[in-house]
C-alpha positions as CSV (number, residue, x, y, z in Angstrom):
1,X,-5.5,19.4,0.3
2,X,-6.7,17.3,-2.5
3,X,-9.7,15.5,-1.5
4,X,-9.0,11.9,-1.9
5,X,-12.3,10.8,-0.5
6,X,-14.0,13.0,-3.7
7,X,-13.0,10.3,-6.2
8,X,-15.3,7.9,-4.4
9,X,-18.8,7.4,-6.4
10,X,-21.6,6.7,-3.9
11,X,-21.9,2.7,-4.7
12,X,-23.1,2.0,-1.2
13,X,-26.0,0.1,-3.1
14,X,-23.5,-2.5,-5.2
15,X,-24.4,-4.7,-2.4
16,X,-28.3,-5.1,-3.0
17,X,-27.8,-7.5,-6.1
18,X,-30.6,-9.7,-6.0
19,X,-31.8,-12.9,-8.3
20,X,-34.3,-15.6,-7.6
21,X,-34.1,-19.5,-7.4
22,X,-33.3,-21.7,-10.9
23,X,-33.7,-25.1,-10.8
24,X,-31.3,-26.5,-12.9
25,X,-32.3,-30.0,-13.2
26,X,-35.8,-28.6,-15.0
27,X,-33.8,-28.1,-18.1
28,X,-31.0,-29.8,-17.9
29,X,-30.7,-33.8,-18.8
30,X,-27.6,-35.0,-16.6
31,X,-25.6,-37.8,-17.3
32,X,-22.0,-38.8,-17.0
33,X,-19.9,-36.0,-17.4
34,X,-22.5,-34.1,-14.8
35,X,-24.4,-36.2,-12.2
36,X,-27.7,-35.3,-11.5
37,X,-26.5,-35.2,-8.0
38,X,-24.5,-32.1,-9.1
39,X,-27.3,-30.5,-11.1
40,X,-29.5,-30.7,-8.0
41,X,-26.2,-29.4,-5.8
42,X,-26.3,-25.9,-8.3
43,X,-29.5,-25.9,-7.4
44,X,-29.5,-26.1,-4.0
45,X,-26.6,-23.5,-3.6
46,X,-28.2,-21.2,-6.0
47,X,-31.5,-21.0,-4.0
48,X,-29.2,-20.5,-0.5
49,X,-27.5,-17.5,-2.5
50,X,-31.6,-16.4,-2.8
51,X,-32.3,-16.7,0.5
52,X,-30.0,-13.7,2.0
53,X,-30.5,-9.9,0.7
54,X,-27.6,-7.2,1.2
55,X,-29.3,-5.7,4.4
56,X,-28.8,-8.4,6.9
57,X,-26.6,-8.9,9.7
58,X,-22.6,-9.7,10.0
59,X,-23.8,-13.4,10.3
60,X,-26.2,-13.0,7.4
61,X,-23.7,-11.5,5.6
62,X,-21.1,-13.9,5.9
63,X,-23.7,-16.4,4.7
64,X,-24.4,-14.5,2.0
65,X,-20.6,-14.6,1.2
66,X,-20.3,-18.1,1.5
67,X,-23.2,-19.2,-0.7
68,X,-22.2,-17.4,-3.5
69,X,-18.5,-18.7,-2.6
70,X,-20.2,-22.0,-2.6
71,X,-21.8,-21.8,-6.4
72,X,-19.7,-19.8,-8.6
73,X,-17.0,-23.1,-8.8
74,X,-20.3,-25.1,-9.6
75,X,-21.3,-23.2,-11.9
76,X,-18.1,-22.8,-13.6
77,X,-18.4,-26.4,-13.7
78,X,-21.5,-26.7,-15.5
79,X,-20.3,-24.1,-17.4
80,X,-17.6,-26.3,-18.5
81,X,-19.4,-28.9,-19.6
82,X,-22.6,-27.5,-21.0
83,X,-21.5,-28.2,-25.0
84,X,-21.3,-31.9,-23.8
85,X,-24.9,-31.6,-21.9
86,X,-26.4,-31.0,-25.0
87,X,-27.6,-27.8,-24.3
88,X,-27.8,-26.1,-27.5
89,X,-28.1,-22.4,-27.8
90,X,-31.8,-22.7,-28.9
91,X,-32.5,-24.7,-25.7
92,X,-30.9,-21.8,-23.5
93,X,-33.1,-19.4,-24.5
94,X,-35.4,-21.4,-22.1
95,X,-33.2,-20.2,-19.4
96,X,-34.8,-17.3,-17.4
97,X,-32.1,-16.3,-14.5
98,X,-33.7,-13.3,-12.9
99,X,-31.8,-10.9,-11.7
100,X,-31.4,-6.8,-10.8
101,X,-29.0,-4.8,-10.9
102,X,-28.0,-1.7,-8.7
103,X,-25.7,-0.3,-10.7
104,X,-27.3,0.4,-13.5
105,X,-29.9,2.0,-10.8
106,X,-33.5,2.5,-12.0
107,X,-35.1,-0.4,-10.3
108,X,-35.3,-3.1,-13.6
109,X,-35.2,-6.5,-13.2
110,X,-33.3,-8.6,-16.3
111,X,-33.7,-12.1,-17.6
112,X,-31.1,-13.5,-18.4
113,X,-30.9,-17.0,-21.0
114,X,-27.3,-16.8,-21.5
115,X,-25.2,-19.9,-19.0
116,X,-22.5,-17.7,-19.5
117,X,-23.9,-14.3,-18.7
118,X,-24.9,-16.0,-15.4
119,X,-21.7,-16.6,-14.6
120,X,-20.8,-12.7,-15.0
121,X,-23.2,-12.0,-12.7
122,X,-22.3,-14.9,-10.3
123,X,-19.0,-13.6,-10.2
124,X,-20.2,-10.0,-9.4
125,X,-22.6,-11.5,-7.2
126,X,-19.5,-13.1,-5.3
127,X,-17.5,-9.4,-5.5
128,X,-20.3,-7.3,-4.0
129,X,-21.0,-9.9,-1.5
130,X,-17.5,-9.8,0.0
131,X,-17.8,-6.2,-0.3
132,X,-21.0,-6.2,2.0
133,X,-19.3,-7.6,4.8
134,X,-17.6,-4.9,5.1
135,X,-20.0,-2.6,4.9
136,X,-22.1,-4.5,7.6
137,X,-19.0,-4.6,9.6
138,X,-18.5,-0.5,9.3
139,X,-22.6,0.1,10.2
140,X,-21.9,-2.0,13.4
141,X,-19.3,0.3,14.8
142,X,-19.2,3.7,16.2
143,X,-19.6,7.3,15.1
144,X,-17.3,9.6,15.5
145,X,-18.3,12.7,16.9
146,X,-19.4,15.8,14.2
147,X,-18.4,19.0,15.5
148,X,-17.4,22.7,14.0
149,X,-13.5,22.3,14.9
150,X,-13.3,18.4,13.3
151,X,-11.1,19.4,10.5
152,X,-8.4,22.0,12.9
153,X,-5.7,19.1,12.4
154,X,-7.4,16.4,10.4
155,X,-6.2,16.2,6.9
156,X,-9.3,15.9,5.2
157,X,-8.2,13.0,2.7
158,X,-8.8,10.6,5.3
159,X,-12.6,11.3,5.5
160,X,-14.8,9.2,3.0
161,X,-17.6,10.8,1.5
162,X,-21.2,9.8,1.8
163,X,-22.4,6.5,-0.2
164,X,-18.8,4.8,0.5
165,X,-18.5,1.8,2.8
166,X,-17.0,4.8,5.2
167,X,-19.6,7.0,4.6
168,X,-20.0,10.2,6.9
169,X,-23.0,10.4,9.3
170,X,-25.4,13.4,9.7
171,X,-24.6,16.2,11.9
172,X,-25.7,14.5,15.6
173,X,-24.3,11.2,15.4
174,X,-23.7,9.4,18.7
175,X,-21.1,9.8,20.6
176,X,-18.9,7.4,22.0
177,X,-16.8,7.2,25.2
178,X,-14.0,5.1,26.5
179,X,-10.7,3.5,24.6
180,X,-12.0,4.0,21.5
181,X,-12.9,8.3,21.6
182,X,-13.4,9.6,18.4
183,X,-10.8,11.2,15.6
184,X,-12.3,14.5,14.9
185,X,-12.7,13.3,11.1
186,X,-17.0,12.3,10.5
187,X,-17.2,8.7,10.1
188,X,-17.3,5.5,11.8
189,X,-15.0,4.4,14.5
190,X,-12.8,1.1,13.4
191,X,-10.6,0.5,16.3
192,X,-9.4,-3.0,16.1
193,X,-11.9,-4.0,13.4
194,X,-9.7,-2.0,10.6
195,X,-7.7,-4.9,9.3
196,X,-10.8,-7.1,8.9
197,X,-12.8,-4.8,7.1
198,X,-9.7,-3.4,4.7
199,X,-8.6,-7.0,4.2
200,X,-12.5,-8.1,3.3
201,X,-12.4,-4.9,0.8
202,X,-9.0,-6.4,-0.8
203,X,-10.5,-9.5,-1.6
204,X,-13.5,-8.0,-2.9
205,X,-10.9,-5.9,-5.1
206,X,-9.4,-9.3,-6.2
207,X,-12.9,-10.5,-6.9
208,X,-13.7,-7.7,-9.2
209,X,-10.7,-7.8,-11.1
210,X,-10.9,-11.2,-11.8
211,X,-14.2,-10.5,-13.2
212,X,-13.1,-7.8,-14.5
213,X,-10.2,-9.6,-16.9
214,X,-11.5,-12.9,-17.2
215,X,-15.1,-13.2,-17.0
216,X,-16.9,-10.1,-18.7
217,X,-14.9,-9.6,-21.4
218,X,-15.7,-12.3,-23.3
219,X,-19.6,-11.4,-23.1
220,X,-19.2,-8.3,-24.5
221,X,-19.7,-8.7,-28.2
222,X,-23.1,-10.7,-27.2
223,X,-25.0,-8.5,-24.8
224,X,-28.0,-7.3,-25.5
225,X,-29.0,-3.7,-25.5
226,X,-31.0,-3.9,-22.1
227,X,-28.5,-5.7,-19.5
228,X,-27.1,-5.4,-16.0
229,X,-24.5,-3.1,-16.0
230,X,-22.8,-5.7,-13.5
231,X,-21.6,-7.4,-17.0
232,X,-19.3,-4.8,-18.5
233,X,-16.5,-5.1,-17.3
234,X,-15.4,-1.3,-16.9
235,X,-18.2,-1.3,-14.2
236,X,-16.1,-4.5,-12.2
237,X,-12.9,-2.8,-12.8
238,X,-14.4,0.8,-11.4
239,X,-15.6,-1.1,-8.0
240,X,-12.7,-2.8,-8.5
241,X,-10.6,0.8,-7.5
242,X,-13.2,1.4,-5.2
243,X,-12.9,-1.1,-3.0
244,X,-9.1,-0.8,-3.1
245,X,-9.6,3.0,-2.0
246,X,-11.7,1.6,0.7
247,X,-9.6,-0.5,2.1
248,X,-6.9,2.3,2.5
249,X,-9.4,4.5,4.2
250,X,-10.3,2.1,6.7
251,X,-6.3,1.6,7.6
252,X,-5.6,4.4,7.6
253,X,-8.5,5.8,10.0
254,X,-7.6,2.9,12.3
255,X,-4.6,5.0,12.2
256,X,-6.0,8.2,13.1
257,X,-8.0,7.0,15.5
258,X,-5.4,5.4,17.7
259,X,-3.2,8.3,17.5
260,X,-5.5,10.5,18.3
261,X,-7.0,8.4,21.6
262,X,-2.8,8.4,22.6
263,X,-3.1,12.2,22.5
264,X,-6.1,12.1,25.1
């Protein structure tokens, strides 16, 4: 067979993208084209983004999803208007939006003074947090059982290798019992929770690429030397396939693992 799974890059870390509170209305003068109200709203929605890490639970991860669902649109609205806030480039470079960045991988944290390089990151922010609820969604559900004959009549392309949201467990995972017994492929167990998870990997797909088009791109020819690698654009378009081949996996293990519980 041609291992499908083998294309997969271990990203399992995308979702750890971290940045701390900015409070907007420090350096920036509202007025009418952008309330203060609304400065203090970015804010406020910036600092809930803060408040939840990649680790948590479904429900913190759903926050998580929603918050950064919440100020992307206001910061594309600030955005917008920032030429009209007065907010020349020299007054930008006051800007400090903290952030890391797990794909570049060696632990650095960035500053970024650039409104629009914020805005990549936002957006990725957005991506890797849809992308998370999936992956908490996976951890919650059973492991299938590991044993010598689990490839006899299992075509191997639908096991995903370690590091993916349907990464493979060590030998003597748990093992499970009831309607839901195990395919003999490593890996979790989706049952009934397969759609959610491949459709929340879709619209992480659609998140990516949208970055991935219409949002990095236009940073390139300005980025500095040291920067998140969540602002080039070949690395939103890469998770981008990644969470499309995700979301296949997880169907199509639902799909294995129903027929193969009809067989017992």
């Amino acid at each position: 067979h041609v291992a499908f799974a083998t294309m997969l890059p271990p990203f399992d870390f995308a979702g750890d993208l971290v940045t701390e509170p900015f409070v907007f209305e420090k350096e920036i003068s509202s007025d009418e084209s952008f309330a203060l109200s609304d400065v203090r709203a970015l804010s406020t929605k910036r600092r809930t983004l803060c408040a939840f890490k990649g680790d948590g639970n479904p429900t913190d991860a759903a926050a998580r999803s929603h918050a950064a669902d919440e100020y992307v649109p206001h910061l594309e609205a600030l955005v917008g208007k920032i030429g009209e806030l007065g907010v020349t480039a020299d007054r930008q470079q006051r800007f400090s939006f903290q952030w890391n960045s797990p794909l570049e991988g060696l632990g650095n944290t960035f500053k970024l003074s650039d409104i629009k390089q914020e805005l990549g990151m936002a957006w990725m922010m957005r991506a890797a947090c849809k992308r998370q609820e999936a992956v908490v969604a996976v951890d919650e559900r059973p492991r299938a059982v590991v044993g010598p004959a689990r490839h006899e009549t299992d075509d191997d392309r639908l096991v995903v290798i370690g590091g993916s949201v349907l990464d493979t467990p060590p030998p003597g995972a748990g093992k499970q019992t009831g309607a839901e017994k195990s395919p003999k492929s490593p890996g979790p167990v989706l049952g009934e929770s397969a759609p959610a998870i491949a459709t929340a990997l879709r619209v992480a797909a659609g998140l990516y690429k949208h970055a991935a088009l219409n949002i990095l791109p236009q940073l390139k020819d300005d980025l500095p030397g040291e920067r998140p690698n969540e602002l080039l654009a070949s690395m939103a378009e890469t998770m981008r396939l990644v969470c499309l081949a995700e979301a296949q996996a997880a169907t199509v293990r639902r799909g294995g693992g129903k027929k193969n519980t009809k067989k017992k």
